[in-house]
C-alpha positions as CSV (number, residue, x, y, z in Angstrom):
1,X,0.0,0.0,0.0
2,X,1.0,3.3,-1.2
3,X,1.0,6.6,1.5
4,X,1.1,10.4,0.5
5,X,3.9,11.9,-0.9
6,X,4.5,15.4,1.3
7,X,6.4,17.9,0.5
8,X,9.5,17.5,3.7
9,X,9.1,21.9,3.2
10,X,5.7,22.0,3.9
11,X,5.9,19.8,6.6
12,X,8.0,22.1,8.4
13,X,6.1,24.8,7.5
14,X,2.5,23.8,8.4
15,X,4.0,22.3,11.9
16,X,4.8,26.0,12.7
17,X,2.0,27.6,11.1
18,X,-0.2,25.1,13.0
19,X,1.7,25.4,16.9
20,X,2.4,21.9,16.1
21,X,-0.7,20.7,15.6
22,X,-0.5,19.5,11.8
23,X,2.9,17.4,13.2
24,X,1.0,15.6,15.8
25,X,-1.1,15.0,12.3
26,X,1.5,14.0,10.3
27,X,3.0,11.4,13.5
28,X,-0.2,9.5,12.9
29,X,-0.7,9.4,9.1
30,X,3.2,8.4,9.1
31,X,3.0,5.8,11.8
32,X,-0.1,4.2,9.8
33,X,1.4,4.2,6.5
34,X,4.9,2.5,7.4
35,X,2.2,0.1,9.4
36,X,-0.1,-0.6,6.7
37,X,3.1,-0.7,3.6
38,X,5.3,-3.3,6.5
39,X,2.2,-5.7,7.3
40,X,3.3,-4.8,11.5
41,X,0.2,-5.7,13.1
42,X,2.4,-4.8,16.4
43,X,2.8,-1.1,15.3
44,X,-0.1,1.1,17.0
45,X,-0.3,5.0,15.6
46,X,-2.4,5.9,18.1
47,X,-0.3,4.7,20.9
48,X,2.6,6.1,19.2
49,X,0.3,9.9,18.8
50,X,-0.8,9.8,22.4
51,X,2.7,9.1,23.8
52,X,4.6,11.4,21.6
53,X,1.9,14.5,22.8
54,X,2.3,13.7,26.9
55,X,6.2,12.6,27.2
56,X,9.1,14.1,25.3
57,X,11.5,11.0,25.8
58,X,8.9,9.1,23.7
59,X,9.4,11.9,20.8
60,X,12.4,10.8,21.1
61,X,12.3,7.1,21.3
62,X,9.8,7.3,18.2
63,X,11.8,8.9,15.9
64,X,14.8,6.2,16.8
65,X,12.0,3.2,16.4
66,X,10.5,4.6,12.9
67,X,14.2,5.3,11.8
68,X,14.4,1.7,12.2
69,X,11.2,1.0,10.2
70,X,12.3,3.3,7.3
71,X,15.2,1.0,6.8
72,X,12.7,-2.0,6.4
73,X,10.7,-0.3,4.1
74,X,13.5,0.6,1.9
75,X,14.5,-2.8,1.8
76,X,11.1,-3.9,0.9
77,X,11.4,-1.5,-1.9
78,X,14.2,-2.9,-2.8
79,X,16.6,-0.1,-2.3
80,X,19.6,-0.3,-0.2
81,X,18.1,0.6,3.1
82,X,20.5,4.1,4.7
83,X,20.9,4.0,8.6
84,X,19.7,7.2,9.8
85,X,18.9,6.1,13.1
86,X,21.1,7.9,15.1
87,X,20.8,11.2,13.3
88,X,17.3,11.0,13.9
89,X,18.3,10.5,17.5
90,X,20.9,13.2,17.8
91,X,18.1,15.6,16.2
92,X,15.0,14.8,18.5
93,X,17.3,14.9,21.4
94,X,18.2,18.9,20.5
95,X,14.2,19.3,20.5
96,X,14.5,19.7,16.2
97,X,12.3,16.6,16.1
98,X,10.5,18.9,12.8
99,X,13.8,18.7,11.1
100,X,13.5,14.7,11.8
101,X,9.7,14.8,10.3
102,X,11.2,16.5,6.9
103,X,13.9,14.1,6.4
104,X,11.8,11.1,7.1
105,X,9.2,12.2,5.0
106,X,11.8,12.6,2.1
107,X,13.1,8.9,2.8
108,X,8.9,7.3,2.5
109,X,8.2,9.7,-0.5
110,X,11.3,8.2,-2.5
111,X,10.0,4.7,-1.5
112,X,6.1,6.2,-2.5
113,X,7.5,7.7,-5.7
114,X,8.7,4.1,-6.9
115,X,5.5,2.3,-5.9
């Protein structure tokens, strides 16, 4: 299953524009479309929305664990899967977590382009 190619520039932007309300928007969709294209039956958006919005160290911890899952959907893709976990780490833990949200967008729409 394909998800929505977003521009990584308007992501940034509406998360400002919105007080961060379009991000907690975009964790969601994001979390469901790396669930639905992997087949993870274990992978809870909601959960992963409700967390991120009460505890910070979860922000953080989610953008490590979906780091992880870009890698398998590259490789289901079939392109050679790029390890960004710990910049995405290094990044949330400065509190830039919308500068994680833009580059992992741009990962999935390269994988969304191809399908």
């Amino acid at each position: 299953m394909k998800g929505e190619i977003r521009n990584p520039a308007a992501v940034i932007i509406f998360s400002i524009i919105t007080c961060g309300i379009y991000a907690l928007v975009w964790i969601y969709k994001f979390s469901r479309e790396i669930k639905d294209y992997l087949g993870r039956e274990d992978l809870n958006p909601g959960t992963d929305l409700i967390l991120s919005m009460i505890c910070f160290p979860y922000l953080i911890y989610w953008s490590y664990k979906y780091g992880l899952l870009i890698m398998d959907a590259q490789k289901k893709a079939g392109k050679q899967p790029s390890d960004d976990t710990v910049l995405y780490l290094i990044v949330a833990i400065f509190g830039l977590f919308i500068v994680d949200m833009a580059i992992m967008q741009s990962k999935m729409n390269e994988i969304w382009e191809q399908q």
